[in-house]
C-alpha positions as CSV (number, residue, x, y, z in Angstrom):
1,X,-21.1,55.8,-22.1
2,X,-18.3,58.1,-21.2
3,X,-18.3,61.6,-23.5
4,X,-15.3,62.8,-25.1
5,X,-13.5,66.1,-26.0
6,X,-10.1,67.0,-27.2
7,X,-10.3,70.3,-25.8
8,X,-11.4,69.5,-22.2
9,X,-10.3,67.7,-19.1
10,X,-11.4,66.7,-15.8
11,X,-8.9,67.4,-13.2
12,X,-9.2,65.8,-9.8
13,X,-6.6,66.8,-7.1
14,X,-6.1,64.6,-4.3
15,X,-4.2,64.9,-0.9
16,X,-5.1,61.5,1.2
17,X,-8.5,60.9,0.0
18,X,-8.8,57.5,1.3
19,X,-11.0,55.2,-0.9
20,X,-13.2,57.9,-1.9
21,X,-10.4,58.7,-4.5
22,X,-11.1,55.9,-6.5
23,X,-15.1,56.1,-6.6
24,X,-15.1,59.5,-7.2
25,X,-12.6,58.3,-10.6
26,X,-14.3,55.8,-11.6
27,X,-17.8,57.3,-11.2
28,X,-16.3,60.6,-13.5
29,X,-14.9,58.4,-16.2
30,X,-18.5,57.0,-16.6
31,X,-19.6,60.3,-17.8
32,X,-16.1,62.0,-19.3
33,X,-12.9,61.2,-20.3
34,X,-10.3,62.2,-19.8
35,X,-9.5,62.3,-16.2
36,X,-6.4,63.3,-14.7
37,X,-5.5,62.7,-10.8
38,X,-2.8,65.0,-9.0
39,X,-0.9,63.0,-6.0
40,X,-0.3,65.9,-4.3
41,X,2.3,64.4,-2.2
42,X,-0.5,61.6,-0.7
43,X,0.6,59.0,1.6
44,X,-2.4,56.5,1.9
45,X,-4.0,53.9,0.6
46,X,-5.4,55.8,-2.4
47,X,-2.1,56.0,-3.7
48,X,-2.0,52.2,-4.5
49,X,-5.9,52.4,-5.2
50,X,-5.5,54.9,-8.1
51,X,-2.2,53.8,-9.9
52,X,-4.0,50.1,-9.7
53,X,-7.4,51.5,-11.6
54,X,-5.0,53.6,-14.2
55,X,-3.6,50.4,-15.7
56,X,-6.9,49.2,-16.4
57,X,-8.7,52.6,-17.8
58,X,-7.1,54.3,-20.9
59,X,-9.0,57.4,-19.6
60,X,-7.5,57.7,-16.1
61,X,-4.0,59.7,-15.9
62,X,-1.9,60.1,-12.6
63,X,0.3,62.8,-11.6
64,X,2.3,62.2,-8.7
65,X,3.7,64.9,-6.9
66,X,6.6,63.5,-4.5
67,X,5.9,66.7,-1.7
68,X,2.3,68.3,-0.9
69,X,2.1,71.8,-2.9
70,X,-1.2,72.4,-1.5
71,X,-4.7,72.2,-4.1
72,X,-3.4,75.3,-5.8
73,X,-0.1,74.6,-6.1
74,X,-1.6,70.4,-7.4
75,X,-3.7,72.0,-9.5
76,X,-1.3,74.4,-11.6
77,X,1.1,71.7,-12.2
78,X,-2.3,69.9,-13.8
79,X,-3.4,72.4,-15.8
80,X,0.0,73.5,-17.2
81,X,0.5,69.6,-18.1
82,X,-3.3,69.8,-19.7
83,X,-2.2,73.1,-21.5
84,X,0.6,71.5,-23.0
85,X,-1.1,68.3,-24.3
86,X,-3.6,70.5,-26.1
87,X,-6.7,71.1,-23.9
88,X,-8.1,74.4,-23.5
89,X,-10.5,74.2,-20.8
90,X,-9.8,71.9,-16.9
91,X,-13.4,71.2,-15.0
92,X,-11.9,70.7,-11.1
93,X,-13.5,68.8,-8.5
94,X,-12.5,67.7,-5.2
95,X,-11.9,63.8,-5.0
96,X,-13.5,63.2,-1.7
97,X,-17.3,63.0,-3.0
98,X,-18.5,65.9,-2.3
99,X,-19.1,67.2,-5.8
100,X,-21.7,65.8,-7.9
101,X,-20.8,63.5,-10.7
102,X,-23.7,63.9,-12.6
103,X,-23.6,67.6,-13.4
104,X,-19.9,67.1,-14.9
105,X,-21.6,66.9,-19.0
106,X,-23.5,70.2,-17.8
107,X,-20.6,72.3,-16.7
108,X,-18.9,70.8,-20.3
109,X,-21.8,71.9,-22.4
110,X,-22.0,75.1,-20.7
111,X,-18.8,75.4,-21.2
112,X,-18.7,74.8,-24.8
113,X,-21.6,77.4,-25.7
114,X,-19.4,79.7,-23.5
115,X,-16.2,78.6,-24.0
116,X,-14.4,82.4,-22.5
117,X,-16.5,82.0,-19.8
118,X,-15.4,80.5,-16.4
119,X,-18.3,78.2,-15.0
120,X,-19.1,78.8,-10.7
121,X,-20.5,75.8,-9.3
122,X,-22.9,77.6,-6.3
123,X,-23.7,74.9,-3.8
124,X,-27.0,74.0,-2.8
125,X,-26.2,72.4,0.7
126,X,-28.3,69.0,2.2
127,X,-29.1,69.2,5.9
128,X,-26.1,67.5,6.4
129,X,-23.7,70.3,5.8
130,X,-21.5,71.4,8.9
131,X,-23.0,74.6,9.8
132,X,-19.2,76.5,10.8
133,X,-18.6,75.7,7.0
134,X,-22.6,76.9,5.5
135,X,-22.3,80.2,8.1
136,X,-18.3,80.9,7.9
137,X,-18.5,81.2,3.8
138,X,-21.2,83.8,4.0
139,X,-18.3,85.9,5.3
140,X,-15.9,85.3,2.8
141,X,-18.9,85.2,-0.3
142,X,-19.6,88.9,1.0
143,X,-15.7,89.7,0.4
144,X,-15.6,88.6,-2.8
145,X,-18.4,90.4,-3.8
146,X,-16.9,93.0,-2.5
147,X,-13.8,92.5,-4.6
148,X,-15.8,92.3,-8.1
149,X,-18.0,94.9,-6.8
150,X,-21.0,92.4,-6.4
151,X,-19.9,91.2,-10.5
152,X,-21.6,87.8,-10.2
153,X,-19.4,85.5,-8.0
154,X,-22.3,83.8,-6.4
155,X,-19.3,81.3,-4.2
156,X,-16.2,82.2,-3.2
157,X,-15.1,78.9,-2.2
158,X,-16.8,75.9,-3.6
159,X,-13.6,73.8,-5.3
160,X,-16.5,72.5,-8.4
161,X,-15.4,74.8,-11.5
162,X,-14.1,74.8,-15.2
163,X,-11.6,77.4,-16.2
164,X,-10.0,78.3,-19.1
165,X,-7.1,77.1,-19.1
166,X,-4.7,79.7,-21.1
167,X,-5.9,82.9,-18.3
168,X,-6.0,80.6,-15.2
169,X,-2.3,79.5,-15.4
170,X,-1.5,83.0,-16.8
171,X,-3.4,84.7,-13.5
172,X,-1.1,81.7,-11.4
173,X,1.8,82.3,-12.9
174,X,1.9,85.8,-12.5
175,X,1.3,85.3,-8.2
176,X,2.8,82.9,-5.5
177,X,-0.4,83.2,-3.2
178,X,-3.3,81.5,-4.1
179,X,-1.6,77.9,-3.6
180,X,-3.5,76.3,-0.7
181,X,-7.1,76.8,0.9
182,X,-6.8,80.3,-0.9
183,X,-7.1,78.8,-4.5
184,X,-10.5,79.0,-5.2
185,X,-11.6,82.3,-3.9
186,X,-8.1,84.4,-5.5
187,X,-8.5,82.3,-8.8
188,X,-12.1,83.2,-9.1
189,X,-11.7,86.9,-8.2
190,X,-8.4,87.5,-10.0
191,X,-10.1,85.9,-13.3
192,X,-12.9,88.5,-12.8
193,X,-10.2,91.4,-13.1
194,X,-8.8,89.8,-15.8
195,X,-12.0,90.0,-18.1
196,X,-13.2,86.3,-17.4
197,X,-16.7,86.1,-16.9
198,X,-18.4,84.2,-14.5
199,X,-21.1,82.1,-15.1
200,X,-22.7,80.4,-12.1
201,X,-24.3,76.7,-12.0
202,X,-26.7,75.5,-9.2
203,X,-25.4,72.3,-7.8
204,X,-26.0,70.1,-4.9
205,X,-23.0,69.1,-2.2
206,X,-22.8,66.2,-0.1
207,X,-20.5,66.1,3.0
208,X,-20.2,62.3,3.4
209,X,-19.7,60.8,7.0
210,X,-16.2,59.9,8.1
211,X,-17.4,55.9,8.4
212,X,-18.5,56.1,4.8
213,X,-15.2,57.3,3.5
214,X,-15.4,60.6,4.2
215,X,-12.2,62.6,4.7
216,X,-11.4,66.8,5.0
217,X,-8.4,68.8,5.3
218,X,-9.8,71.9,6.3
219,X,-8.6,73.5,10.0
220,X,-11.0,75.9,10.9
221,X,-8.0,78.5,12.5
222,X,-5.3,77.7,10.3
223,X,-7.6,78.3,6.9
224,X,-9.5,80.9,7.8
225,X,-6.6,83.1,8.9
226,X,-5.3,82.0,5.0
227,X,-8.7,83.5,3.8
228,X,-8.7,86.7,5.7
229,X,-5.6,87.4,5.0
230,X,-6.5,86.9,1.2
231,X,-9.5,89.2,1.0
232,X,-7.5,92.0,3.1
233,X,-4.7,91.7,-0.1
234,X,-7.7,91.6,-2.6
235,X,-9.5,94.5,-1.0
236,X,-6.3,96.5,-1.2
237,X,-5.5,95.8,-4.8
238,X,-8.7,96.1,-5.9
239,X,-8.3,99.7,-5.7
240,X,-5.9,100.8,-8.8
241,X,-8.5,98.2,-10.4
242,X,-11.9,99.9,-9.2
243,X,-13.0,101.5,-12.9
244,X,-12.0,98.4,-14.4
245,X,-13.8,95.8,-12.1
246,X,-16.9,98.8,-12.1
247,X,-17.0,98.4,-16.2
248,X,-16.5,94.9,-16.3
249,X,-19.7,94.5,-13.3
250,X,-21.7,96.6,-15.4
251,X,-20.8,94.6,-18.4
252,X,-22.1,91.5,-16.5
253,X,-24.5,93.0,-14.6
254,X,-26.9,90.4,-15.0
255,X,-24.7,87.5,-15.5
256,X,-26.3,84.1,-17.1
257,X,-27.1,81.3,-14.5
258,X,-27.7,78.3,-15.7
């Protein structure tokens, strides 16, 4: 039984996903509607795959973006659509199975007895978790710490969250960074300056195997290059910002985790 709300959206943005596109839709609309996919300029087979199960589930929404804009670049496009049709709050998740379906009503209800609040997944990673990607994060987690003055960002990176809509697009609008592998981390960081409180979640994250549909975009040089040059522009800027991020810590000192 799949659990409505006119004020929130699940937003799924997909670049090549492969098949896992389509089971990671289906399994969402089992537990919320609506769903939107973003196309961000995909190629394969999940192209076909997701336009085919759209026709048959009133739920399910496709946006398809002709050229790849990268998740962040996906995602605002999203959210400035959701905005305009009347939601006020966009849960994102990565469509290639990694997030967990079944916390998706948690993160709403949180969201609804917080609803100013921006809700963190923090991953809780299986044995099967590459260790560059478990050890490499701790780096950039310590960053953005850093950059909120240890505010209660538990996890820089993970791509499982529900924003507000209305200070999200506003925070993207008002940059042109933050539209690739940098989305997560600025977004989080840059809501934090903005008075957004974070709220962090516990959940579990699966990396599935490449023979069970398992796909990932990340380049290890390429991406973490992006991130270090991200944190080096968020260190410098948090500066003019350093009584307002120190207030806004103390403020959330001990931030609720849930």
């Amino acid at each position: 039984m799949s659990f409505e709300d006119r004020e929130r959206i699940v937003i799924l943005p997909s670049y090549n996903s492969g098949r896992m596109l389509v089971e990671t839709a289906r399994a969402v609309l089992n537990v919320w509607q609506p769903v939107w996919v973003v196309l961000d300029g995909s190629t394969d087979e999940s192209v076909a795959e997701i336009q085919e199960l759209a026709r048959s589930e009133p739920g399910l929404s496709v946006i398809h973006l002709g050229e790849n804009r990268g998740k962040g670049g996906a995602s605002l496009v999203a959210m400035e659509a959701a905005a305009k049709a009347g939601y006020t709050h966009a849960l994102l998740m990565d469509a290639d199975g990694q997030h967990p379906v079944q916390d998706v009503t948690g993160f709403m209800e949180l969201s609804q007895r917080h609803p100013g609040a921006m809700i963190l997944g923090e991953p809780v990673f299986g044995p099967e978790a590459p260790a560059e990607r478990v050890k490499g994060r701790r780096v950039g987690n310590w960053f953005a710490n850093l950059e909120t003055l240890w505010g209660g960002i538990r996890d820089s990176l993970f791509g499982f969250r529900l924003y507000p809509l209305r200070p999200a697009i506003d925070v993207m609008r008002s940059i042109t960074t933050a539209r690739r592998f940098d989305f997560d981390t600025e977004l989080a960081v840059r809501l934090f300056w903005a008075g957004v409180e974070p709220i962090n979640r516990p959940v579990p994250v699966r990396y599935p195997e490449k023979a069970d549909g398992g796909v990932t975009h990340f380049r290890y040089l390429r991406d973490n290059l992006l991130l270090a040059g991200t944190h080096t522009r968020l260190c410098i800027l948090l500066f003019p910002r350093l009584w307002r991020v120190w207030q806004l810590r103390r403020k959330w000192l001990s931030p609720r985790d849930i």
